[in-house]
PDB file with SEQRES, HELIX, SHEET and CRYST1 records, atoms N, CA, C and O in Angstrom:
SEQRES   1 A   82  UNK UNK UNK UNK UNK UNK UNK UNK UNK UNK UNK UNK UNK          
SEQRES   2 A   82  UNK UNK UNK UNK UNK UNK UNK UNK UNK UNK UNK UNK UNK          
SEQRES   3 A   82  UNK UNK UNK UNK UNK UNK UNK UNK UNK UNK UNK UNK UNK          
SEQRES   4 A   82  UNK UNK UNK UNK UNK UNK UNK UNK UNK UNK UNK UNK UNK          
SEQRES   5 A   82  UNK UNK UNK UNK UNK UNK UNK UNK UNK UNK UNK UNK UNK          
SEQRES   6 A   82  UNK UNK UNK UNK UNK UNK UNK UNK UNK UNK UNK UNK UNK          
SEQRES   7 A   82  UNK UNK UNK UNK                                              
SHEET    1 AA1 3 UNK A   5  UNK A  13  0                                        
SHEET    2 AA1 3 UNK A  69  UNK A  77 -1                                        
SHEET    3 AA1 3 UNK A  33  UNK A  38 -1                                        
SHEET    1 AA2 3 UNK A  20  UNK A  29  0                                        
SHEET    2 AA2 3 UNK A  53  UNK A  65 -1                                        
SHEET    3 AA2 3 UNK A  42  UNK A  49 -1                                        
CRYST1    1.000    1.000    1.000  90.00  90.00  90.00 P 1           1          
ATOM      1  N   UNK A   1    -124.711  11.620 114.571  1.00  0.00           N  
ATOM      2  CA  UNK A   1    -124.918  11.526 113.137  1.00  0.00           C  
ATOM      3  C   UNK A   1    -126.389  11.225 112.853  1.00  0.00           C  
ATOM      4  O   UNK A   1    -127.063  10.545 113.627  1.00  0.00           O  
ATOM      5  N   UNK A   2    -126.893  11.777 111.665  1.00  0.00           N  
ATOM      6  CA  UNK A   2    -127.982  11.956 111.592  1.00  0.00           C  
ATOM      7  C   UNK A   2    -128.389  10.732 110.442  1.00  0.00           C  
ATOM      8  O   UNK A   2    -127.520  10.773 109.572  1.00  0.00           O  
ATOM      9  N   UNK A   3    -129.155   9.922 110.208  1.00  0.00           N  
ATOM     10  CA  UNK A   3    -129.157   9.001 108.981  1.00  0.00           C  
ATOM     11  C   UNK A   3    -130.517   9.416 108.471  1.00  0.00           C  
ATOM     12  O   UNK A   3    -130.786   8.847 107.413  1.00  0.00           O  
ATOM     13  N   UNK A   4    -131.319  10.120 108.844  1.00  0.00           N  
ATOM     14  CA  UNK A   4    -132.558  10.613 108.157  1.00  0.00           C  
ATOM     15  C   UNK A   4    -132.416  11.595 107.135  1.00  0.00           C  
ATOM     16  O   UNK A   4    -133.261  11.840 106.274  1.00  0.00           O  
ATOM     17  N   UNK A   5    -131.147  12.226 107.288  1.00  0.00           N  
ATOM     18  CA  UNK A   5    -131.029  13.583 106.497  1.00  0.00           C  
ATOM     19  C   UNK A   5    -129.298  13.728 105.843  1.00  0.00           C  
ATOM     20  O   UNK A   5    -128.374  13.084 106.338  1.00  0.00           O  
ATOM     21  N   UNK A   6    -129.179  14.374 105.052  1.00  0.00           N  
ATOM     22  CA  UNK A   6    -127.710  14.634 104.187  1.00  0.00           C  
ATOM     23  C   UNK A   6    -127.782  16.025 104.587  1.00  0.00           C  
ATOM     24  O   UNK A   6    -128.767  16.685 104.917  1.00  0.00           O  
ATOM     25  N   UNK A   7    -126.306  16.419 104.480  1.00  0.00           N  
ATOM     26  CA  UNK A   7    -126.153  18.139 104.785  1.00  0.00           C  
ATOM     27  C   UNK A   7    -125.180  17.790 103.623  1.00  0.00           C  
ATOM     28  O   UNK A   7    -124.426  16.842 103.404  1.00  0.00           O  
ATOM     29  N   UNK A   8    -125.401  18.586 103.166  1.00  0.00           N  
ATOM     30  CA  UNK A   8    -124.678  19.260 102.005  1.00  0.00           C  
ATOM     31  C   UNK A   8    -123.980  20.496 101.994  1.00  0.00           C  
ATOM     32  O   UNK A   8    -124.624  21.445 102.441  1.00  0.00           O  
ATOM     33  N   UNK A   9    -122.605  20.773 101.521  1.00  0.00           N  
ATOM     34  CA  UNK A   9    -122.453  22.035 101.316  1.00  0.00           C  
ATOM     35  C   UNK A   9    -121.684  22.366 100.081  1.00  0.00           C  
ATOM     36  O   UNK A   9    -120.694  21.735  99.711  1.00  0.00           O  
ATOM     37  N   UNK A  10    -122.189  23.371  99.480  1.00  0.00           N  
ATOM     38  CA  UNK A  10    -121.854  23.566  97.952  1.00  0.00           C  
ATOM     39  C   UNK A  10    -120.962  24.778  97.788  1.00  0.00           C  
ATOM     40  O   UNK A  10    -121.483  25.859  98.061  1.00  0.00           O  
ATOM     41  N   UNK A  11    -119.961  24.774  97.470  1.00  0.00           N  
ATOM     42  CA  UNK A  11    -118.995  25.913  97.198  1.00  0.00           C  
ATOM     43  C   UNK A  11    -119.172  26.311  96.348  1.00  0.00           C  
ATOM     44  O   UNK A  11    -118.891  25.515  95.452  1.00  0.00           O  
ATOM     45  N   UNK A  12    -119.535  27.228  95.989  1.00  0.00           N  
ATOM     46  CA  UNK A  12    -119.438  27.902  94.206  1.00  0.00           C  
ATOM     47  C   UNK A  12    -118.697  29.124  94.523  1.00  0.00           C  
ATOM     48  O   UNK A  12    -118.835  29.946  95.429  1.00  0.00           O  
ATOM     49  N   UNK A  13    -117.539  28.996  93.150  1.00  0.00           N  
ATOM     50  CA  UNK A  13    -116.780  29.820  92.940  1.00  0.00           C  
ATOM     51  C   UNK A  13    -117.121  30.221  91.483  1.00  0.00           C  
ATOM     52  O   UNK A  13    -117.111  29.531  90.464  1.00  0.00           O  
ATOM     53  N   UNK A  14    -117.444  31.599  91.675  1.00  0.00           N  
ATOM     54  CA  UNK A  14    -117.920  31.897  90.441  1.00  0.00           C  
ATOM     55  C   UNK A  14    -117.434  33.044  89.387  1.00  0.00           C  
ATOM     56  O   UNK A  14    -117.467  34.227  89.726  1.00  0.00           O  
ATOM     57  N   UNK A  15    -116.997  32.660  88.138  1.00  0.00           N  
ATOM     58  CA  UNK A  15    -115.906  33.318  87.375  1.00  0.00           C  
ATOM     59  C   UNK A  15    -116.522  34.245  86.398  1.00  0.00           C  
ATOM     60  O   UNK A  15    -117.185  33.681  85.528  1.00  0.00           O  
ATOM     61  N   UNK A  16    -116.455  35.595  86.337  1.00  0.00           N  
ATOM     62  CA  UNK A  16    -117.216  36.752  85.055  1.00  0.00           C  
ATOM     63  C   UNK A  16    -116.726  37.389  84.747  1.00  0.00           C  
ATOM     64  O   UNK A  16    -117.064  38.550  84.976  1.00  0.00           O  
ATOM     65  N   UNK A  17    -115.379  37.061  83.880  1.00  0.00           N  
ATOM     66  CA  UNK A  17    -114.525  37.916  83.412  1.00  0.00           C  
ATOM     67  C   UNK A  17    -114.242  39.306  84.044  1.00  0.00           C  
ATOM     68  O   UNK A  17    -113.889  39.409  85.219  1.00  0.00           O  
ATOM     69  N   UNK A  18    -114.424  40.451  83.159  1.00  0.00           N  
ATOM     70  CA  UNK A  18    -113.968  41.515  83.717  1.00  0.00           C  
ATOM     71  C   UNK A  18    -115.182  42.553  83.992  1.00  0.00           C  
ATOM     72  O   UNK A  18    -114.954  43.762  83.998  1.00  0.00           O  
ATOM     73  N   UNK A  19    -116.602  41.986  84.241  1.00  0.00           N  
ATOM     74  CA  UNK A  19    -117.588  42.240  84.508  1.00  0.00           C  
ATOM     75  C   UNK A  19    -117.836  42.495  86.267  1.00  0.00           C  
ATOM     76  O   UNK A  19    -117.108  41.853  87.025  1.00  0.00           O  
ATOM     77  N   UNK A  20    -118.581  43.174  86.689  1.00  0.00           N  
ATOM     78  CA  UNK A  20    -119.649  42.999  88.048  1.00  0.00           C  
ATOM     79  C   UNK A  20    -120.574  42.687  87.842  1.00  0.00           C  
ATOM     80  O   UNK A  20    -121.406  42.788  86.940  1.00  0.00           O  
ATOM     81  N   UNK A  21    -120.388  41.961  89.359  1.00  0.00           N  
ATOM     82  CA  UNK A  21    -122.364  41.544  89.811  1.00  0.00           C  
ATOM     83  C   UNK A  21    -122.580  41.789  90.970  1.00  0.00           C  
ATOM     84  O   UNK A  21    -121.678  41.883  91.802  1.00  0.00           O  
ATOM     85  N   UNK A  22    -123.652  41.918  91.195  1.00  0.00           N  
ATOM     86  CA  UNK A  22    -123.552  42.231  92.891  1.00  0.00           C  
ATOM     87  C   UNK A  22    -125.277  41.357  93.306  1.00  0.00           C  
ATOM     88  O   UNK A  22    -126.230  41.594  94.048  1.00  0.00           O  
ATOM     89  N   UNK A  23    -124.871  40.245  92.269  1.00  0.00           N  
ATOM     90  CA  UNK A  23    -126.376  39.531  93.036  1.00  0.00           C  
ATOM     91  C   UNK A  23    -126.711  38.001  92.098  1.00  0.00           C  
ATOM     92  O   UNK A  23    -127.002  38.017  90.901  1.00  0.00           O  
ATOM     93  N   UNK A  24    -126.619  36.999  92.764  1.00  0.00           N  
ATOM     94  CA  UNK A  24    -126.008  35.901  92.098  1.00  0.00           C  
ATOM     95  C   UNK A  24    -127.492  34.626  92.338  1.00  0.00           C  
ATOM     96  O   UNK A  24    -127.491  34.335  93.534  1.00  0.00           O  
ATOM     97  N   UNK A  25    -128.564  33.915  91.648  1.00  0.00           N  
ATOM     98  CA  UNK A  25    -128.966  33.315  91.860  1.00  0.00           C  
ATOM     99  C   UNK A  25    -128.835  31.805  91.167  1.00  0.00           C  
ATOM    100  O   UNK A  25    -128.468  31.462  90.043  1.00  0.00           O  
ATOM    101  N   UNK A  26    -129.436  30.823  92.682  1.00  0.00           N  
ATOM    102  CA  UNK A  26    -129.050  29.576  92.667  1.00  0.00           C  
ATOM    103  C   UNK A  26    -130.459  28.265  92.186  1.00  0.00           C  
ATOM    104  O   UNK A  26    -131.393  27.853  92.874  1.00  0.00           O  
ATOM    105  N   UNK A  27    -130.285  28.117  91.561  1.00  0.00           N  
ATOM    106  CA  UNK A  27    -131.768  26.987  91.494  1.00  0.00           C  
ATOM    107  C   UNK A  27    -131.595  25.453  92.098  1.00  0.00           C  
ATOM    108  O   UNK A  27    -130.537  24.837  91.970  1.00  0.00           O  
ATOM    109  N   UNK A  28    -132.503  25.027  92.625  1.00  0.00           N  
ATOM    110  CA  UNK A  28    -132.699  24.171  93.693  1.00  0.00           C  
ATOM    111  C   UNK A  28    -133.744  23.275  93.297  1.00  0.00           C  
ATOM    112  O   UNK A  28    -134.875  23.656  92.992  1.00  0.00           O  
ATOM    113  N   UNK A  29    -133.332  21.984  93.303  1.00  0.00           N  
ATOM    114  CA  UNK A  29    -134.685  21.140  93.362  1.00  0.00           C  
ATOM    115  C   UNK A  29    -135.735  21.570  94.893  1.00  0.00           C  
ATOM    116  O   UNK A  29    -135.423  22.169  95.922  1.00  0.00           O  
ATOM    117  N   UNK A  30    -136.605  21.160  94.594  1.00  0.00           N  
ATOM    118  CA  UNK A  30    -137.567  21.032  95.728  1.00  0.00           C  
ATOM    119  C   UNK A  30    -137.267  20.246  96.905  1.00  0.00           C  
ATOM    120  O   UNK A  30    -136.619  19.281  96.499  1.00  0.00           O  
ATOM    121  N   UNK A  31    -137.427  20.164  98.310  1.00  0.00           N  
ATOM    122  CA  UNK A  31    -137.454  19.354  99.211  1.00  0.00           C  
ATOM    123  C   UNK A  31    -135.882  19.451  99.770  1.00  0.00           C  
ATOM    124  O   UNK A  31    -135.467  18.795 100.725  1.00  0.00           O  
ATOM    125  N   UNK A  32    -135.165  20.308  99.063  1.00  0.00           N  
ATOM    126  CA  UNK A  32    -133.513  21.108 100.059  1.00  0.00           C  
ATOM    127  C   UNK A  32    -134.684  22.170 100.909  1.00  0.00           C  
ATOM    128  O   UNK A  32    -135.726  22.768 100.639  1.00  0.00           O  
ATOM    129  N   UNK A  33    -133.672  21.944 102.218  1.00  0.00           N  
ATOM    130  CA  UNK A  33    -134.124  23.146 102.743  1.00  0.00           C  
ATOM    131  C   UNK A  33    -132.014  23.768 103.026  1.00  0.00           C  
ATOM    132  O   UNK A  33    -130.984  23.099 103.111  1.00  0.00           O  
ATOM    133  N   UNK A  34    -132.325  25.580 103.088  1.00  0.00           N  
ATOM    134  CA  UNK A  34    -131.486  26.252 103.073  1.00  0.00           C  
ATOM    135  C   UNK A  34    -131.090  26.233 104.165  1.00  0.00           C  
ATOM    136  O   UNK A  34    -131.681  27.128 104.770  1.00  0.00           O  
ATOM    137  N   UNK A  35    -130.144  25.523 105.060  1.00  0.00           N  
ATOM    138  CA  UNK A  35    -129.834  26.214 106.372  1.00  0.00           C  
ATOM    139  C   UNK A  35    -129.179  27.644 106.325  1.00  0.00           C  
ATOM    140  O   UNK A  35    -129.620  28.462 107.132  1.00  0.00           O  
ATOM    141  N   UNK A  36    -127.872  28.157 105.212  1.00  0.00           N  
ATOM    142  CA  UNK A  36    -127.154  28.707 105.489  1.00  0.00           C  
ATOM    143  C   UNK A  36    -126.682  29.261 104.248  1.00  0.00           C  
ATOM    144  O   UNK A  36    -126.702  28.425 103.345  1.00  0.00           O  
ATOM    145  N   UNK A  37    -126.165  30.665 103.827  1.00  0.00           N  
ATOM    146  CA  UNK A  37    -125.791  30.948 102.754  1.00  0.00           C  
ATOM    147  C   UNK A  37    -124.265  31.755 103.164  1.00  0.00           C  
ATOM    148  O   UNK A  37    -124.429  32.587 104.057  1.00  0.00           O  
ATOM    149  N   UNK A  38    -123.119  31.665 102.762  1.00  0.00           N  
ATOM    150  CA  UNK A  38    -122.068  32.411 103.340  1.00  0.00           C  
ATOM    151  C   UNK A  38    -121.122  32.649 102.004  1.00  0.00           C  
ATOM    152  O   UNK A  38    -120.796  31.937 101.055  1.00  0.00           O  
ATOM    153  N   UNK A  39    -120.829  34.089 102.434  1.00  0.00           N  
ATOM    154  CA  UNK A  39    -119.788  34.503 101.799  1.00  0.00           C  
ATOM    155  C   UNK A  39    -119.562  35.832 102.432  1.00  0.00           C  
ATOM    156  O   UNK A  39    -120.522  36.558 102.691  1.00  0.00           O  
ATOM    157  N   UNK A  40    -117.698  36.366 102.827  1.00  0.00           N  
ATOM    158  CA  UNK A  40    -117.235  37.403 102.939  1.00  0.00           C  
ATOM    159  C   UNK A  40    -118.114  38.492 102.746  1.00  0.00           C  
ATOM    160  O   UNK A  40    -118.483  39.147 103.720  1.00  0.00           O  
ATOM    161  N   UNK A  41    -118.518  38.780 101.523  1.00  0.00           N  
ATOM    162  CA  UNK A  41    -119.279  40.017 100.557  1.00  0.00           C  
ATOM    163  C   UNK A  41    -120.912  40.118 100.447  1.00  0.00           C  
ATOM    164  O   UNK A  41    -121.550  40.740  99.597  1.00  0.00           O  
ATOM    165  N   UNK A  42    -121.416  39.336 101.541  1.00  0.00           N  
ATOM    166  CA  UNK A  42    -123.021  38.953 101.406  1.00  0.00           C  
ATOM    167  C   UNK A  42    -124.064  39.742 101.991  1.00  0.00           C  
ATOM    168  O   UNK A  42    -124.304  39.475 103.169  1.00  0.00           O  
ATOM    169  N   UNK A  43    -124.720  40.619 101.473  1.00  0.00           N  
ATOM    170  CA  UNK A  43    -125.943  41.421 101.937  1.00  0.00           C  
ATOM    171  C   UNK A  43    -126.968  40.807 102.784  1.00  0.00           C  
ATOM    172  O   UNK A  43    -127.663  41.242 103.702  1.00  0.00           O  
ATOM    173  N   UNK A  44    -126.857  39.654 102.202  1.00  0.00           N  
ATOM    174  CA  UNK A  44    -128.597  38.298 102.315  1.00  0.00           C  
ATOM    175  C   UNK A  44    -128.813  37.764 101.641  1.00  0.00           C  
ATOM    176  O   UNK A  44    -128.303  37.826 100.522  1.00  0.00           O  
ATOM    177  N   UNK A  45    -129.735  36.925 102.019  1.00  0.00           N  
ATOM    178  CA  UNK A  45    -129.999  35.758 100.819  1.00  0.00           C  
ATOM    179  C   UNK A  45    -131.781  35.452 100.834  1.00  0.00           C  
ATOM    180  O   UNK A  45    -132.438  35.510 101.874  1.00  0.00           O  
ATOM    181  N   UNK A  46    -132.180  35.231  99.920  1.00  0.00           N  
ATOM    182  CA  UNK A  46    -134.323  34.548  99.483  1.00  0.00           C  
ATOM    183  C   UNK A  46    -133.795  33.499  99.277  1.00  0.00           C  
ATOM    184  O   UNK A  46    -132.637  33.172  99.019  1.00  0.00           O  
ATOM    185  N   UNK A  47    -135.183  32.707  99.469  1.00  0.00           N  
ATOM    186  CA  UNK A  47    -135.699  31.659  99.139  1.00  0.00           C  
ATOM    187  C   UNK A  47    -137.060  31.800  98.356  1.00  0.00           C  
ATOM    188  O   UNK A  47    -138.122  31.985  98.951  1.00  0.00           O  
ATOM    189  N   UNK A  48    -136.971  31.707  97.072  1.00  0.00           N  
ATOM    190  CA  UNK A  48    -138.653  32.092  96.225  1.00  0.00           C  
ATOM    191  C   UNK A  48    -138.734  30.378  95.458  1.00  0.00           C  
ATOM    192  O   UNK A  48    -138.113  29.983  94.472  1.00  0.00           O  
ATOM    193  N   UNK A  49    -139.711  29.627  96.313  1.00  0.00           N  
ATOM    194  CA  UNK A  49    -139.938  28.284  95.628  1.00  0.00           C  
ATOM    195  C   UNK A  49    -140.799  28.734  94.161  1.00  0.00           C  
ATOM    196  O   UNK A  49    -140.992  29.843  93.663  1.00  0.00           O  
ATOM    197  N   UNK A  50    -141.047  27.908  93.899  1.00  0.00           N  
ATOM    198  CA  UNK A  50    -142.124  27.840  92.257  1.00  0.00           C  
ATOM    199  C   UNK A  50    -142.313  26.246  92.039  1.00  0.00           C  
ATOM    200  O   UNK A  50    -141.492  25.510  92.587  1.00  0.00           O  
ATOM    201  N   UNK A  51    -143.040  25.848  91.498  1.00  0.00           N  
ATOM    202  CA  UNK A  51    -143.717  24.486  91.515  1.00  0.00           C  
ATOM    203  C   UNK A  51    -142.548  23.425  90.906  1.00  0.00           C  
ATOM    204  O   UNK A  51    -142.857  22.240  90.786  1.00  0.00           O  
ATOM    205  N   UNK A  52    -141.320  23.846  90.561  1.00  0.00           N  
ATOM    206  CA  UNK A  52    -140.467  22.768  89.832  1.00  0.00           C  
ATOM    207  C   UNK A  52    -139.373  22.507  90.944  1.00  0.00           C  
ATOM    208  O   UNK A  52    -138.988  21.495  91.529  1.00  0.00           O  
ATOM    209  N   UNK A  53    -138.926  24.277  91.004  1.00  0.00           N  
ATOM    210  CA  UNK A  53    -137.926  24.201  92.279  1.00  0.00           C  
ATOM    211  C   UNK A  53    -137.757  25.422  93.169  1.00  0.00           C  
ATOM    212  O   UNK A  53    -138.759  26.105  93.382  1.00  0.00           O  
ATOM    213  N   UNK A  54    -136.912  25.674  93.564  1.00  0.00           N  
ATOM    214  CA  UNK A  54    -136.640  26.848  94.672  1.00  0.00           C  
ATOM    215  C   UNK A  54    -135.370  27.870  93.929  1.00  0.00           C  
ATOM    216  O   UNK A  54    -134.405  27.457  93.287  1.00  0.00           O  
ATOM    217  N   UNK A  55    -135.677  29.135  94.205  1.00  0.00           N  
ATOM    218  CA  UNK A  55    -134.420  30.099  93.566  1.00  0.00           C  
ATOM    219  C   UNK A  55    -134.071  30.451  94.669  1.00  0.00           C  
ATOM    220  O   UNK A  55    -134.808  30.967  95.510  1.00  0.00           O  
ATOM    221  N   UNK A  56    -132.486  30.124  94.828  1.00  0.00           N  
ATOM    222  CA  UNK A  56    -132.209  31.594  96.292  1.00  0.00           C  
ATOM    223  C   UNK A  56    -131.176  32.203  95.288  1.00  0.00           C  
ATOM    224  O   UNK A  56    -130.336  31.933  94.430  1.00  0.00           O  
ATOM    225  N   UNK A  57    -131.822  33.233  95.992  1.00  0.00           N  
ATOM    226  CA  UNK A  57    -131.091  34.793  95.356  1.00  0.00           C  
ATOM    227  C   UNK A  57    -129.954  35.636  96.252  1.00  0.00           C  
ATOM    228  O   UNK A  57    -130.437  36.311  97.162  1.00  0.00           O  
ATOM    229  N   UNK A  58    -128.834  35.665  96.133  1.00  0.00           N  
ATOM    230  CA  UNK A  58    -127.807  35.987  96.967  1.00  0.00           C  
ATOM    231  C   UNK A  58    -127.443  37.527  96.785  1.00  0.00           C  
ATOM    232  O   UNK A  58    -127.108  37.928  95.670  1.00  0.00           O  
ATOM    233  N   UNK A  59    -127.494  38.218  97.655  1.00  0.00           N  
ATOM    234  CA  UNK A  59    -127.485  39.790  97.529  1.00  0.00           C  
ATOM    235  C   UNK A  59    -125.901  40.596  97.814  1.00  0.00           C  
ATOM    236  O   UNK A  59    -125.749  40.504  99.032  1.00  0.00           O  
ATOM    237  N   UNK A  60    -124.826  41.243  97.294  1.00  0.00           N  
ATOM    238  CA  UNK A  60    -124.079  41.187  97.801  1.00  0.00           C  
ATOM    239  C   UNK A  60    -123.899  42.418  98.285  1.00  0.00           C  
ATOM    240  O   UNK A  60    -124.848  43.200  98.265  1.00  0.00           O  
ATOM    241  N   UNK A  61    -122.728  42.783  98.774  1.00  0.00           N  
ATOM    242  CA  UNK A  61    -122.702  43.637  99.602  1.00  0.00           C  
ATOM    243  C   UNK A  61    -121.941  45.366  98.867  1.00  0.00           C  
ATOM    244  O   UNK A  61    -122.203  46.559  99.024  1.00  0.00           O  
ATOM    245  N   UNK A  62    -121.061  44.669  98.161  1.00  0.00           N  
ATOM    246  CA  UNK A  62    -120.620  45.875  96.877  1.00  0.00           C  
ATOM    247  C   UNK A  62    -119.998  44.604  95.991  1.00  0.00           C  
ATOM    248  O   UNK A  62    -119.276  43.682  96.371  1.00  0.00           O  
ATOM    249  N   UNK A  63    -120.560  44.903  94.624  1.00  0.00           N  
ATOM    250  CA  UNK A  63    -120.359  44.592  93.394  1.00  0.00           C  
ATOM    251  C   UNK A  63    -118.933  43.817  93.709  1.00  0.00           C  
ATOM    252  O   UNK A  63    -118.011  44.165  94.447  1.00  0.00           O  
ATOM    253  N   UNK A  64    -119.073  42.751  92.961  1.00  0.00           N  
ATOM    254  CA  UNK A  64    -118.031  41.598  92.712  1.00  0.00           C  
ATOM    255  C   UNK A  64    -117.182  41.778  91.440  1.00  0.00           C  
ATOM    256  O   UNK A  64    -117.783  41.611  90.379  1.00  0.00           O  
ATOM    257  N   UNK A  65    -116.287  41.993  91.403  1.00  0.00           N  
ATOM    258  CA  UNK A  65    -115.244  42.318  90.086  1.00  0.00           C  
ATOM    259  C   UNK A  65    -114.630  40.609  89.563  1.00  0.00           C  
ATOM    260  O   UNK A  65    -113.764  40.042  90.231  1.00  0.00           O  
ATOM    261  N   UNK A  66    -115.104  40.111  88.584  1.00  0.00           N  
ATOM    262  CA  UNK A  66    -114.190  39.060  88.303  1.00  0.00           C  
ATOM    263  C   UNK A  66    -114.952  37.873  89.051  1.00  0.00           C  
ATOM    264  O   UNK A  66    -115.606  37.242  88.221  1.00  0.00           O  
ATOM    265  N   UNK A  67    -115.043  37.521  89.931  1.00  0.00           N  
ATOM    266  CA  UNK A  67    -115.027  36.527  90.817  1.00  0.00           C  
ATOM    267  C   UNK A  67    -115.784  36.982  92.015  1.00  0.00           C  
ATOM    268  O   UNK A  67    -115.849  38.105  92.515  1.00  0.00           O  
ATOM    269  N   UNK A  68    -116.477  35.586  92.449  1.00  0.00           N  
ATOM    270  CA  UNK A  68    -117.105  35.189  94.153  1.00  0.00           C  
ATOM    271  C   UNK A  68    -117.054  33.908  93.869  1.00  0.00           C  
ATOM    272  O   UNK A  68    -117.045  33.162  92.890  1.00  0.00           O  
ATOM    273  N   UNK A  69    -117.012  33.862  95.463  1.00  0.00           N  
ATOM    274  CA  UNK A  69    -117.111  32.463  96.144  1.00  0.00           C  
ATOM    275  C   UNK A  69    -118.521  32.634  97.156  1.00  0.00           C  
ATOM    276  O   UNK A  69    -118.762  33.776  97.545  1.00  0.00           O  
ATOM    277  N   UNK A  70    -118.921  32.150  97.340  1.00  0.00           N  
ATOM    278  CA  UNK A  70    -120.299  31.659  97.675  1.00  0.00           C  
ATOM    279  C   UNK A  70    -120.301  30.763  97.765  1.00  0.00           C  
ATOM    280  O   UNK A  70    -119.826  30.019  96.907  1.00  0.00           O  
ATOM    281  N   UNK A  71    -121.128  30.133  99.445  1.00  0.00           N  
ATOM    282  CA  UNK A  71    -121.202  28.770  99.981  1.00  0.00           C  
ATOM    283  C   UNK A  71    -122.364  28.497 100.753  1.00  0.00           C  
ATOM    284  O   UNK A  71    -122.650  29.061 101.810  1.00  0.00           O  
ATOM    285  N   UNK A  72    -123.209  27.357 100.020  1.00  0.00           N  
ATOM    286  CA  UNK A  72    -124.599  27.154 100.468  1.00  0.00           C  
ATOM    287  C   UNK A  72    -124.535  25.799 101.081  1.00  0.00           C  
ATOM    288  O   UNK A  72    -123.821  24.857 100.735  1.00  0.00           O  
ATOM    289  N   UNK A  73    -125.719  25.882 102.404  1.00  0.00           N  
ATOM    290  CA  UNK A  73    -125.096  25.032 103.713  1.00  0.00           C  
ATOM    291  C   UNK A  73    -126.825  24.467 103.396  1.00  0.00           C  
ATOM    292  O   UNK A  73    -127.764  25.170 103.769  1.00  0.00           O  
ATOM    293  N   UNK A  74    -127.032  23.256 102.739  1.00  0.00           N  
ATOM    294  CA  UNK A  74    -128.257  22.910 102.665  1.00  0.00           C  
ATOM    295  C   UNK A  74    -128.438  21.046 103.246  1.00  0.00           C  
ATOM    296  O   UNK A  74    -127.632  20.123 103.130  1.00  0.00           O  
ATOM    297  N   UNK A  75    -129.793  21.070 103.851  1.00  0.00           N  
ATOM    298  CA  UNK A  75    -130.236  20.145 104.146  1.00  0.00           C  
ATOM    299  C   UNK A  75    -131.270  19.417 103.146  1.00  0.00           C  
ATOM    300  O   UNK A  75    -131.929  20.119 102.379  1.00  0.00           O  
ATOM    301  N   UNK A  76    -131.428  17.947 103.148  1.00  0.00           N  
ATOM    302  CA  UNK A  76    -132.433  16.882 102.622  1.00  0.00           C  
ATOM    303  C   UNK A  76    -132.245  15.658 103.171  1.00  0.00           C  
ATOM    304  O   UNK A  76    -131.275  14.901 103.230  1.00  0.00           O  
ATOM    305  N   UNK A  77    -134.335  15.572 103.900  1.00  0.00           N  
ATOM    306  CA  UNK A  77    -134.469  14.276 104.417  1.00  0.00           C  
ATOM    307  C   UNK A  77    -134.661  12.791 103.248  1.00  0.00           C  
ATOM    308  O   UNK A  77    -135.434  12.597 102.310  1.00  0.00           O  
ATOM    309  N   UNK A  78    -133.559  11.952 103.857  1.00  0.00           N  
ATOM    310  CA  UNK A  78    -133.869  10.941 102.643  1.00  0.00           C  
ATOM    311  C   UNK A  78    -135.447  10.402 102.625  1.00  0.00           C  
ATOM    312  O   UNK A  78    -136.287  10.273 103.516  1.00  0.00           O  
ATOM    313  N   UNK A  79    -135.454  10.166 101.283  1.00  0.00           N  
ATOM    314  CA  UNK A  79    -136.545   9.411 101.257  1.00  0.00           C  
ATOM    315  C   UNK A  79    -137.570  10.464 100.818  1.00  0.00           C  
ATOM    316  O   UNK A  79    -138.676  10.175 100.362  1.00  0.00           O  
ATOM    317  N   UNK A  80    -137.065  11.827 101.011  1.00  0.00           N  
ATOM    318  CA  UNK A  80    -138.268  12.953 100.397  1.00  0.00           C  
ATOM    319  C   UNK A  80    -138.060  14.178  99.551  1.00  0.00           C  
ATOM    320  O   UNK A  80    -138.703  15.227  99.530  1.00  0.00           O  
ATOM    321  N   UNK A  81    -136.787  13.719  98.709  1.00  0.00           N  
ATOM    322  CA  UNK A  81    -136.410  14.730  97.426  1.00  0.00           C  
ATOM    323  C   UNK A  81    -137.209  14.217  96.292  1.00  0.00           C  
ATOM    324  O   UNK A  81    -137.474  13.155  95.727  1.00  0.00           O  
ATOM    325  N   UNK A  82    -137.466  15.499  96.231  1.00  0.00           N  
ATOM    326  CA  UNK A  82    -138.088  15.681  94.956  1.00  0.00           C  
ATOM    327  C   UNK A  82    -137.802  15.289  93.389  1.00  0.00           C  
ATOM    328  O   UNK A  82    -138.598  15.629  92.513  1.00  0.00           O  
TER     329      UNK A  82                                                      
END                                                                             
């Protein structure tokens, strides 16, 4: 066990009526780092920081009808969030 650092993991299940998407972004304070982005339907994933916070941008693989689930596997050392 690690006491310097938290792992986090964030499930988002995400609901758009009777719409598609096929590309879903996440905003992030500063000082997460991304280990891991997962989902069934996933092309890839960015990381584009900017001076407030970090966007990752999730790419999918064919258009999402209704619904995704998406699950981000992120790290932060205590003592240095932003």
């Amino acid at each position: 066990m690690r006491e310097d650092a938290l792992r986090l993991t964030w499930v988002a299940e995400l609901n758009f009526g009777r719409g598609t998407r096929d590309q879903f972004e996440f905003s992030l304070p500063l000082g997460y780092s991304i280990e891991k982005v997962v989902s069934e339907n996933l092309r890839g994933w960015t990381v584009k920081p900017d001076a407030a916070s970090q966007l990752v941008e999730a790419t999918l693989l064919k258009p999402a009808t209704g619904s995704e689930k998406i699950t981000l596997v992120l790290d932060v050392q205590l003592g240095k969030q932003a």
